[in-house]
N, C-alpha and C positions, 0 to 999 in steps of 0.2 A: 253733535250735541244730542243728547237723550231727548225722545220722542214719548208721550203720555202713549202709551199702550192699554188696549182695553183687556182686562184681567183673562178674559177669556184667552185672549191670543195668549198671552205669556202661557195660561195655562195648557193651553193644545198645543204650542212651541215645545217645551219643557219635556210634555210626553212621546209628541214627535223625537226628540233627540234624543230620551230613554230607551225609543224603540218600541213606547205603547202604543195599543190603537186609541186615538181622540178624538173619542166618540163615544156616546152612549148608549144603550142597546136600543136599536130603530128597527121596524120594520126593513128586511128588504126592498129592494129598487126594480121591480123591472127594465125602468131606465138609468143607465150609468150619470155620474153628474157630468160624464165628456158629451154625454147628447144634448144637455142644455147648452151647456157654451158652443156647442159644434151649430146648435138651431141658433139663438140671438145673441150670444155671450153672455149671458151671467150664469152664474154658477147654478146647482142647483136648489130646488125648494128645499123647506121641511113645514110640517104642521104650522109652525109659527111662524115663521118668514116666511115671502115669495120669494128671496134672494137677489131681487131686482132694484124694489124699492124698500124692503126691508129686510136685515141681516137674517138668514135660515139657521135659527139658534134650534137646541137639541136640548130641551129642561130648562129653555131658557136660558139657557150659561153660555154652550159651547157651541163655537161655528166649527165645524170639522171640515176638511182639507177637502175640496170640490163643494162644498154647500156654499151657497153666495153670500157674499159679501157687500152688495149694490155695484159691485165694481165691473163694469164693461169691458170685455176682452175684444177681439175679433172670431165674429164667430167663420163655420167654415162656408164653403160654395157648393153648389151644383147638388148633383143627384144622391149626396155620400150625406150632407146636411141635410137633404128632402128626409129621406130617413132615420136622421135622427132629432129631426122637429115630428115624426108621427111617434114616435116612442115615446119621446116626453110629452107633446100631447097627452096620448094615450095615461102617462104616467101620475100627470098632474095633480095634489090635493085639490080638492073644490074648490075651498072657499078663495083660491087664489084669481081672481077673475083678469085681474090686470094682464097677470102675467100671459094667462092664456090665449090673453089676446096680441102680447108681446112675440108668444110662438107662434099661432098663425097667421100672424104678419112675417115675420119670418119664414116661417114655410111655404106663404108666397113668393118671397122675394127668390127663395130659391128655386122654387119650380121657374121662373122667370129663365134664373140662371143657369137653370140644368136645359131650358129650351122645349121645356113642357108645352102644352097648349096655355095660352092667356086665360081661356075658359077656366083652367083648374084653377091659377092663378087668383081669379075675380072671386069663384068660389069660396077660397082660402079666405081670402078680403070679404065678403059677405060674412063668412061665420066669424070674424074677429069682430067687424062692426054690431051684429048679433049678440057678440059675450061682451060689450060695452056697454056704462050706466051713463046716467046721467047726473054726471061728476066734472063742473069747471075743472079741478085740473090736469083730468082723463082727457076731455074736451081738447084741450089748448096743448097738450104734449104728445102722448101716445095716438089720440084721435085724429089730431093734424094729419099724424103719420103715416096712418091707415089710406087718411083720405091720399097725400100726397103720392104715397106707391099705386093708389089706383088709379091714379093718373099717368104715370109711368106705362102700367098695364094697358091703360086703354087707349094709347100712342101706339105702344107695339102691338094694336088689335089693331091699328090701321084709325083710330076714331081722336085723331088729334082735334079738333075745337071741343070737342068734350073733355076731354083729356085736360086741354089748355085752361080754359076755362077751371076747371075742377084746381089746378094748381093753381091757379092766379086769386084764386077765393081761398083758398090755404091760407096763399102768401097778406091778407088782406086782413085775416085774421091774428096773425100773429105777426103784425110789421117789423118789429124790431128786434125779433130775432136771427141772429147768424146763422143756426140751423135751420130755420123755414124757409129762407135766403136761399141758400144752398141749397138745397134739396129740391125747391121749385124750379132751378134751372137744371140744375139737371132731370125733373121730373118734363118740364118743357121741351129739353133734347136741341137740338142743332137747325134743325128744319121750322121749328116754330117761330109767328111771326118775328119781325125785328122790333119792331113796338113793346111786344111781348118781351123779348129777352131783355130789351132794355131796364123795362119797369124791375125787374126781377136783379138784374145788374147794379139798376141803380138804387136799389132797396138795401144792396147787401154792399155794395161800398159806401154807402152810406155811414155804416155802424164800423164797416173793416176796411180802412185806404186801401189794402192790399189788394182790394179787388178791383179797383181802377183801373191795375192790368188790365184787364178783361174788356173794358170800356175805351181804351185809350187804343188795345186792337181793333178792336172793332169798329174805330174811326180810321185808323190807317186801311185796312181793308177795304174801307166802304169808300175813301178816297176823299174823306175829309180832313185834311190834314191843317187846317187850320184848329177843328175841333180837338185832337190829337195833340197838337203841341200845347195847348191851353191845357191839357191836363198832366204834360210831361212831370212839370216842375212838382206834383203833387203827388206823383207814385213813390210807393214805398214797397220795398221787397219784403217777403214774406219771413218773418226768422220763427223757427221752426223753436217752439216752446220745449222746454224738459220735459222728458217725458221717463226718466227713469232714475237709479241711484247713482252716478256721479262720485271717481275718486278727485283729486287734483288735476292730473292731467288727462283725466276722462271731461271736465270740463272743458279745461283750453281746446280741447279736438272740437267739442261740442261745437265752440263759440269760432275756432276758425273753420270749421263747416260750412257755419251760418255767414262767414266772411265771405270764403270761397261762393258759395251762390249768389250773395246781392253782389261780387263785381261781375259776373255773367250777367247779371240780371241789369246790372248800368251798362256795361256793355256793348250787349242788345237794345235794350230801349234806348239809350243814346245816338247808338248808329240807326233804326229807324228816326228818331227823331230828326239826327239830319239827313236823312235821304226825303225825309217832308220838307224839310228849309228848301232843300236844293229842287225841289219839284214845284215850291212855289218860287225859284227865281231868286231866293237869296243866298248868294253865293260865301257872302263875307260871314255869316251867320251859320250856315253851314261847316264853314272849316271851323269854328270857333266851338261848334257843338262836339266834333269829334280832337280838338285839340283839349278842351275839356275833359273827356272821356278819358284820353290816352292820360292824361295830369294826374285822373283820380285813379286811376290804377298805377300808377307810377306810385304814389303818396300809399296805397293801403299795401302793396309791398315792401315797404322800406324797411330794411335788417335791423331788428332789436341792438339796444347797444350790449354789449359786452362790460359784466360788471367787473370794476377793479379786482376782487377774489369772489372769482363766480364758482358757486356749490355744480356738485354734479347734480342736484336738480334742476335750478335754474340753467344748466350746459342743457338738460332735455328740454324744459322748457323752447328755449333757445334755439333747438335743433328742428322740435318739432314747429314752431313758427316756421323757418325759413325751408321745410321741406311742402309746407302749405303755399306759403309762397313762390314756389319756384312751380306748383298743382296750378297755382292762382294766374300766372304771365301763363302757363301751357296753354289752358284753355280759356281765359278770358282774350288777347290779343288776336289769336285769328278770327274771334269774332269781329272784333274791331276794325281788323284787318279786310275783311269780307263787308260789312258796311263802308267800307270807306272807297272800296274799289267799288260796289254800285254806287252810290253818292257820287263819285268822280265823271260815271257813265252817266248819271242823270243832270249836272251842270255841262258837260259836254254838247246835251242835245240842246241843253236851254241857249249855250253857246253858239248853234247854229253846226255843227259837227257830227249831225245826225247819221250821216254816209259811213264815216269811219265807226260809229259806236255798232250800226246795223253790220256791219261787217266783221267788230268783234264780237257780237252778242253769235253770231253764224258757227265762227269756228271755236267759241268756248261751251259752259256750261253752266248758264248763270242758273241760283238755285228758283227751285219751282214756288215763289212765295208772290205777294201781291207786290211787291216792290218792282219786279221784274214784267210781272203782267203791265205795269205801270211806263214802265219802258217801253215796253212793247204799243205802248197804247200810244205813248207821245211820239214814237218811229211812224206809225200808223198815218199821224197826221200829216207827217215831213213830206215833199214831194218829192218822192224816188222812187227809184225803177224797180223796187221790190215792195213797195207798200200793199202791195195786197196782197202778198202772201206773209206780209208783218202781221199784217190786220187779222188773215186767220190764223196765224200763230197766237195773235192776245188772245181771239172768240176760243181757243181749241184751251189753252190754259185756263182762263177764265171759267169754264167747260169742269175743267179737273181739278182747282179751286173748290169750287161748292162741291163737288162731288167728296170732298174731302173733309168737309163738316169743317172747317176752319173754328170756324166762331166759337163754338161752342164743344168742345169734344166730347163723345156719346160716351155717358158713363155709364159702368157696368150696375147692376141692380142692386149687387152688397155694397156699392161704394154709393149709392143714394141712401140703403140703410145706414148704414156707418154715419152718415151726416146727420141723423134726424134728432132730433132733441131726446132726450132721455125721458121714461116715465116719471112724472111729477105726482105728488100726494103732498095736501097741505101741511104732514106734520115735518117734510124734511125745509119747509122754507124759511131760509132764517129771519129773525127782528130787521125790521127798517130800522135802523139806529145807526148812530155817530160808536162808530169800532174803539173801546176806551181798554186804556191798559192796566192789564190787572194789577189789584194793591201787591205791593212789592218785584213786581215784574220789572228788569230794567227794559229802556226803549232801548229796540231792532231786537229783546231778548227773542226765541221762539212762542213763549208764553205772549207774548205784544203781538208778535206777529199773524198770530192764531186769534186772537181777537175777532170776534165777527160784527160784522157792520161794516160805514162808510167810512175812508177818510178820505178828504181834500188837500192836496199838496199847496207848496208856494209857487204862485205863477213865474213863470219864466221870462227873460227879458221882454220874449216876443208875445207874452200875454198867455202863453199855455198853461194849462190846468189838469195838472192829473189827478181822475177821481178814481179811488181804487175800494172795491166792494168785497167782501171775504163772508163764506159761509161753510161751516166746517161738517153738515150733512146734507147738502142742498147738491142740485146739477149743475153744470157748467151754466146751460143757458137760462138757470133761473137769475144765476149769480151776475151774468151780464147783460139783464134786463135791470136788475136792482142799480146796475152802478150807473147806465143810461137814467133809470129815473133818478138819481141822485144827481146828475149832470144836470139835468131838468130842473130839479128846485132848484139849484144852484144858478140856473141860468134867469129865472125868472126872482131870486130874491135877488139881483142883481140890476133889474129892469132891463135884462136883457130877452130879445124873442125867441132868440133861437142859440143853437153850437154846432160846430163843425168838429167831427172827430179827426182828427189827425195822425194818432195813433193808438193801436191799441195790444194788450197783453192779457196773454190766460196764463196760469200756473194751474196745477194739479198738483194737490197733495194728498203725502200718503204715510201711513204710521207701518214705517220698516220695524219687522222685528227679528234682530240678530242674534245670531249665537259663536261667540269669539272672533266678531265681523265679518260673518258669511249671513244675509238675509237667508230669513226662515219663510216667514211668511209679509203681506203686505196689504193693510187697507186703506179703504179709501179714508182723505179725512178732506171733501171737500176740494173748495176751487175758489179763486181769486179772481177776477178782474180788474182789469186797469184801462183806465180811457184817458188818453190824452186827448184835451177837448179847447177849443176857443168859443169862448161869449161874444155872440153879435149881435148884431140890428142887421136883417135882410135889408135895408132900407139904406144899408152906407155900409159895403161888403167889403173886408184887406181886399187891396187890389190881387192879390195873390189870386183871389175865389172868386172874382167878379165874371167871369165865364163860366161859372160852374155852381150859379147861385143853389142848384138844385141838394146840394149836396147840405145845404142848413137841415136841421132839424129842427122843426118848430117845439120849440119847450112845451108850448100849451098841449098841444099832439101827444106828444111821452108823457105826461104828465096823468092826461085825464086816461091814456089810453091802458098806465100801469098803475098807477098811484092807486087806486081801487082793488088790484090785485095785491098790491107787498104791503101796501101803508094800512094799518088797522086803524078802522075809524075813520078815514080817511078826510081832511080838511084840506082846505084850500090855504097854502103858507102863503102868508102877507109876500108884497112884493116891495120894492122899490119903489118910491112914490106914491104909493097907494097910501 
């Protein structure tokens, strides 16, 4: 369906495929526009744009091919991007301050990367904090970001409580964002307290079930598998959003991609989950968790039907489903297969069978994870004629466990930038409003869909609520701050205290422009979110969430914490019963 294109583009398009240059006569560059994207990814400046936060137009009119677009690429690593963050430094208009502080936060990040000294590093971060004003929403995006990489920094200086601290006041400031979320645990690293990871864990699955994962390890690890199972039934796999243009069956691959990993992903958590049944002694509970398992991969393979006169598309269709499927039994089942045989070992001991399990654990090679240490740990207790040399086998694993950073895996310094929220300026953030569809627009038209503001879906049998936010020059995480506070009023004109998010969706969009359906060039136009959310009362939790009350959101919280930032004017909405 035709996309609104901004005139400039058709027009730079047009001359690009004539063969002209589009552009208009500028100054020379000392620096190429590939040193910008190579130091933080956006394109490059011009006089009137930063190309970060606003589009680097040329007379005003034309964005020509490497000047930005606000649109974030991946920039590059190490000593090769040191280099070309000091050229574009060096290259910079003045008046661009944001930006310049966008670069040498980036040019930190990769002296990090290229294994520089920390000192240069901190440096780079001193003179970015230096070219910062005093601007809310410098402050709360870009500024966050500064602080959170010197945190990073001053971990790999050796000075983690400063370090920690210095992330955990990030994270304090900007709670409800997924990128501050992220970026603090990893800015915290592997080795920082478990209090501390927690808080930071349970900040950012709060807003994103999918990080529960991470929560739900770290109780099987830690050897609480009571807390573990209490959060089994609540994990959600991760489905990996659009992230580009899409034929017909560039989609189906997309979407059975995203099949192929959540049954790895039940798989796995499944078979951990019952090797914890079977560790606390329930046996019957146990097989029932991995005859589950094997059921729901049984059922997500099952062979499309064959239509009475099926086209040779639908034959591809067709083919490529069950060539996924046959991807999906490869590698989901031996996982299955491998938790079911430890599970079998850990009801054995509970059985009193301890002698025969120590004897096969001897002459196999069960894998190095905490399931096994686990084993090893209830052999320890058995009284047999090798329990002490079981015992230093669990201390000698146990040993090469944490040495292994389990918990938390040590991220690389561009994959902490890459998380950080994007630069914010008050005039990209859109109206707090109810999303209304334009006069003569049909509904699901793209014109409807592009609509910016909130809307409220119809609940679901089981009470769910999807509220979905759309801004069409705003950031990702302005856009899923906005739909969080709109869950919030939603929750409080309800007489409700708080919501539990359940699930949640980003889209990314972008105004393709084609020439005889080959893309030319592509902008951004903005971002979506969507929160699947339940209204509650902390005070009377679904039994579902009664072990895991922490996971409410107090409405009142979001409310006053954002509602001052998007909502202009900002009042307090009547409630229910008030």
């Amino acid at each position: 369906m035709p996309r609104k294109v901004p005139a400039a583009a058709q027009i730079c398009s047009l001359a690009l495929v004539a063969g002209a240059l589009c552009a208009a006569p500028s100054p020379s560059l000392a620096a190429p526009a590939s040193d910008y994207f190579a130091c933080d990814g956006y394109g490059a400046p011009s006089g009137e744009g930063d190309g970060m936060t606003r589009y680097a137009t040329v007379l005003g009119i034309f964005n020509p091919p490497g000047k930005g677009t606000t649109d974030r690429l991946k920039p590059g690593v190490g000593a090769t991007a040191v280099a070309a963050c000091t050229r574009a430094i060096d290259d910079l208009p003045a008046p661009h301050w944001m930006r310049r502080v966008s670069l040498l936060r980036a040019r930190a990040a990769h002296r990090l990367e290229a294994g520089e000294t920390t000192d240069a590093a901190l440096a780079d971060l001193d003179s970015a904090a230096a070219s910062g004003r005093d601007d809310a929403d410098y402050r709360r995006s870009l500024g966050l970001g500064v602080d959170l990489l010197r945190a990073y920094a001053l971990r790999r200086a050796g000075k983690s409580p400063d370090a920690d601290a210095l992330a955990l006041e990030a994270l304090k400031q900007r709670p409800f964002s997924r990128g501050i979320a992220t970026a603090t645990l990893f800015a915290l690293g592997p080795n920082a307290p478990d209090a501390d990871i927690d808080t930071a864990a349970r900040a950012l699955a709060r807003i994103r079930p999918e990080a529960l994962e991470l929560l739900y390890g770290r109780a099987l690890e830690g050897g609480r598998y009571g807390e573990a199972l209490a959060l089994y039934p609540q994990l959600k796999p991760t489905e990996r959003p659009l992230d580009g243009f899409y034929n017909e069956m560039g989609l189906l691959e997309f979407e059975l991609n995203n099949r192929l990993e959540a049954q790895q992903f039940w798989a796995w958590h499944a078979g951990e989950a019952a090797f914890a049944l079977a560790a606390l002694g329930k046996t019957s509970d146990a097989h029932a968790m991995l005859d589950s398992a094997r059921a729901r991969l049984a059922h997500a393979v099952e062979a499309p039907p064959i239509p009475p006169a099926e086209t040779p598309k639908q034959t591809q269709r067709r083919m490529l489903t069950l060539n996924y499927n046959a991807r999906i039994l490869a590698q989901a089942t031996p996982i299955l297969d491998q938790w079911s045989a430890l599970t079998d070992l850990r009801l054995r001991i509970v059985d009193g069978q301890g002698a025969a399990v120590a004897r096969q654990l001897a002459t196999s090679r069960p894998p190095a994870n905490w399931a096994t240490l686990d084993l090893l740990q209830a052999l320890a207790l058995e009284q047999l004629p090798e329990s002490t040399a079981i015992a230093g086998a669990a201390q000698a694993l146990k040993a090469r466990l944490a040495s292994a950073e389990h918990d938390i895996p040590e991220a690389g310094v561009t994959q902490l930038l890459n998380s950080l929220p994007e630069p914010e300026v008050a005039g990209r953030t859109p109206p707090y409003r109810e999303a209304k569809r334009p006069l003569l627009a049909m509904k699901g038209s793209q014109a409807d869909d592009d609509a910016q503001g909130y809307r409220v879906g119809q609940p679901t049998a089981e009470g769910v609520l999807t509220i979905r936010f759309r801004g069409d020059r705003s950031t990702e995480g302005v856009v899923e701050e906005m739909a969080l506070l709109h869950a919030a009023v939603v929750a409080r004109n309800a007489g409700k205290k708080g919501f539990i998010v359940v699930g949640a969706r980003d889209t990314k969009h972008s105004v393709v422009t084609t020439y005889y359906g080959s893309p030319l060039r592509s902008d951004p136009n903005g971002f979506d979110s969507e929160y699947d959310v339940v209204l509650v009362d902390p005070a009377a939790l679904p039994p579902a969430y009664r072990e895991s009350a922490w996971r409410v959101l107090d409405a009142d919280a979001v409310f006053n914490a954002l509602g001052p930032i998007y909502i202009n004017n900002v009042v307090d909405p009547p409630r229910a019963g008030s």
